[in-house]
N, C-alpha and C positions, 0 to 999 in steps of 0.2 A: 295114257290119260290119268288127272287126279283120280284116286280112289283113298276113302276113308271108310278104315273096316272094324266098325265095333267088337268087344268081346266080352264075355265075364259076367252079363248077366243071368237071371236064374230069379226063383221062388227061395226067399230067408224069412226066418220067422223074425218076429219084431226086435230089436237089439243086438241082432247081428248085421253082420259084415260083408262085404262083396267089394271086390277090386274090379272097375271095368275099366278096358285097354281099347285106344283108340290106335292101329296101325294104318302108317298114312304113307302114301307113294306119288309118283307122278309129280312133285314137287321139292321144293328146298324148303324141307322142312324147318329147319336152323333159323328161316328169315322171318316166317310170320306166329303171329300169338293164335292161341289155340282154345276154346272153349268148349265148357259140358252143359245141354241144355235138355232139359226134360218136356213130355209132353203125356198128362194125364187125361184119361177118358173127359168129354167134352173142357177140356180146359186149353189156353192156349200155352204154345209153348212158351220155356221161360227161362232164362238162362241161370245155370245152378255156380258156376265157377270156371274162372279165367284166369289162364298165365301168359306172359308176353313171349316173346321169342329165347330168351334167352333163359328164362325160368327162374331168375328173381323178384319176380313181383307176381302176387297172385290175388285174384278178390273175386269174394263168394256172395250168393245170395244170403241173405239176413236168415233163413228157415234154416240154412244148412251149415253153419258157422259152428265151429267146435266139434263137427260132425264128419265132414265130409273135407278128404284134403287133394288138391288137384298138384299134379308135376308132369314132369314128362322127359326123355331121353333123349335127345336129340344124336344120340350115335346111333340109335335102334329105330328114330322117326316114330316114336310113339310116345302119347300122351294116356298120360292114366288119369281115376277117378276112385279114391281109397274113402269108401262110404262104411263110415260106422255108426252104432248105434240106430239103426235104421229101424224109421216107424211106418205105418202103414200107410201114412200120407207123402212118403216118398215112392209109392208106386207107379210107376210110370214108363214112357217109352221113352232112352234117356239115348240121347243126339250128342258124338262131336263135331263141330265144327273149325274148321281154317279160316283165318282172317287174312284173306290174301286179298288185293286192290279189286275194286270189284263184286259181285255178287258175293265171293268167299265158295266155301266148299262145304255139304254136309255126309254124314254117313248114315249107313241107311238106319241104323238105329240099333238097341238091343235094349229086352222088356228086361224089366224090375218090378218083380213082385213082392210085395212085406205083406206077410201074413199066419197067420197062426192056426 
């Protein structure tokens, strides 16, 4: 079956750094675009950054531009999330998801916490 398995998050203090890694199986990874989306306490989720299949093209939300850089591997089926400068309003439970026909696919999540 699909499975998408987050990793890499943790507790950083404000203006640091965290890399989180989405490993994704059960599919062809190579064919579909891949996205990172967050979900903070009562807010809804919202999607932070997306790249297509092939991993030339990518586009972030407006809060996380110059911030935050999305890619991914397609020999290793994993997509990352290279979050820098991180402030405490990027706290949240951050989601990747697969763009495959269809509902798509999500993982179960990994928390980020910014705090000091």
């Amino acid at each position: 079956q699909v499975q998408l398995v987050e990793s890499g998050g943790g507790l950083v203090q404000p203006g640091g750094s965290l890399r989180l890694s989405c490993a994704v199986s059960g599919l062809t990874f190579s064919n579909y675009a891949m996205s990172w989306h967050r979900q903070a306490p009562g807010k809804e989720r919202e999607l932070v950054a997306h790249i297509i299949n092939t991993g030339s093209k990518t586009n972030y939300a407006d809060s996380v531009k110059g911030r935050f850089a999305i890619s991914r591997d397609n020999a290793k089926d994993t997509v990352y999330l290279q979050m820098n400068n991180l402030k405490q309003e990027d706290t949240a439970v951050y989601y990747c998801y697969a763009h495959t026909p269809g509902p798509g696919y999500w993982g179960q999540g990994t928390q980020v916490t910014v705090s000091s």
